[in-house]
C-alpha positions as a printed Julia matrix, in Angstrom:
110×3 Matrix{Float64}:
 195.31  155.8   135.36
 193.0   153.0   134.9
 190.06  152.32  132.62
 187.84  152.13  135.88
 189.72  154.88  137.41
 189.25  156.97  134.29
 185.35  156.49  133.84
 184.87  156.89  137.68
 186.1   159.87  137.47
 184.26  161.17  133.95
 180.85  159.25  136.21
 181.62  162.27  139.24
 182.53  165.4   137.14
 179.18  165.17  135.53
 176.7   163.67  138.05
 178.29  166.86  139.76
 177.63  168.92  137.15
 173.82  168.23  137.51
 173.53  165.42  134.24
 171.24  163.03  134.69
 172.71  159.53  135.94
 171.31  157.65  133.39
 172.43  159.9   130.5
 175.95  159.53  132.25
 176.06  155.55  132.19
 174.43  155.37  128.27
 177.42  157.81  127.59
 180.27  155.84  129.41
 178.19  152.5   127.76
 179.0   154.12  124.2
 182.63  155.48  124.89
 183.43  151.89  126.28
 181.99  150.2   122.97
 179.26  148.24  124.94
 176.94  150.11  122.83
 177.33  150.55  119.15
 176.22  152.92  117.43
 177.95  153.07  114.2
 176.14  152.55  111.07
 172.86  151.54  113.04
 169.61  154.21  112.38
 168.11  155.23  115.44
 164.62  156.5   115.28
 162.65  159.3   116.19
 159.36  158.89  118.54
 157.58  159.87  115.61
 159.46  157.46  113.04
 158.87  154.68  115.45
 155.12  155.63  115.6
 154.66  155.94  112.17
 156.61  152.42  111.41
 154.31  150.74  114.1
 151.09  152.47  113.75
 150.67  153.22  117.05
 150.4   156.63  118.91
 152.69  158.38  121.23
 150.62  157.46  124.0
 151.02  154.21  123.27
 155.12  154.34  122.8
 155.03  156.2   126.24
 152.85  153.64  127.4
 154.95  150.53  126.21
 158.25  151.93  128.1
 160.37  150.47  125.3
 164.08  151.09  125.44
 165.71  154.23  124.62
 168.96  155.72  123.93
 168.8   159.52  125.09
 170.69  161.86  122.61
 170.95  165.15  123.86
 167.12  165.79  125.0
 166.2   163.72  121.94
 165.04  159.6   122.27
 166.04  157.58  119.81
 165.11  153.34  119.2
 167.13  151.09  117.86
 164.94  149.08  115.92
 166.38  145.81  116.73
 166.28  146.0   120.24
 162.41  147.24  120.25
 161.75  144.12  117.45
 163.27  142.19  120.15
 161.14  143.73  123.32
 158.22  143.52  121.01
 159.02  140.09  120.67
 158.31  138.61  123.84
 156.57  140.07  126.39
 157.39  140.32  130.28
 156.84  136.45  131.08
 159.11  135.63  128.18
 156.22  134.08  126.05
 156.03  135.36  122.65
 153.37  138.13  121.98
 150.17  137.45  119.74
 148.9   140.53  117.78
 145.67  141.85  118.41
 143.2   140.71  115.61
 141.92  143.72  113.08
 138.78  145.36  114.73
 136.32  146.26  112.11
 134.28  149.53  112.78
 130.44  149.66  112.47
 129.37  150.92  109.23
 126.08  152.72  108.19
 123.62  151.72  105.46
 125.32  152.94  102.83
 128.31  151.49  103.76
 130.42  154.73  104.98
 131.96  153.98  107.93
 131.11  156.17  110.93
């Protein structure tokens, strides 16, 4: 049997067991070795929030993408460096300048 032959039929046993297709194809990416995951961390939502400083509205919002372990996303940092990198139109991405918040007279802020 094939390579093809072989993940064609791994593809139909579990898209007919009810999996997800896209979980299917990351898996079959990984077993083929067109993703790598050895010695690369993967991080949480939360890691990847904390690391950014953003919320996880904002990761939701961003669609960045994901490797799906079990029920669990993980990033791969250099591919989201890279997404964050350029946006849609392929032009690099300026960062937003530092709002300052109004403070009161005594200089606490609000």
């Amino acid at each position: 049997m094939k390579d093809d032959d072989c993940y064609r039929a791994v593809r139909n046993v579990l898209t007919g067991l009810n999996y997800p297709l896209e979980h299917v194809d990351q898996a079959l990416k990984v077993l083929s070795g067109e993703i790598d995951l050895t010695n690369k961390p993967l991080l949480s939502p939360r890691q990847l929030c904390r690391l950014l400083g953003i919320s996880r509205t904002t990761l939701w919002r961003m669609q960045l993408p994901a490797i799906t372990v079990g029920r669990c996303k993980r990033y791969d940092m250099d591919v989201v460096m890279a997404r964050l990198a350029h946006n849609v139109d392929g032009r690099p991405v300026k960062p937003r300048e530092a709002v300052k918040l109004p403070t009161r007279e005594g200089g606490n802020s609000l």
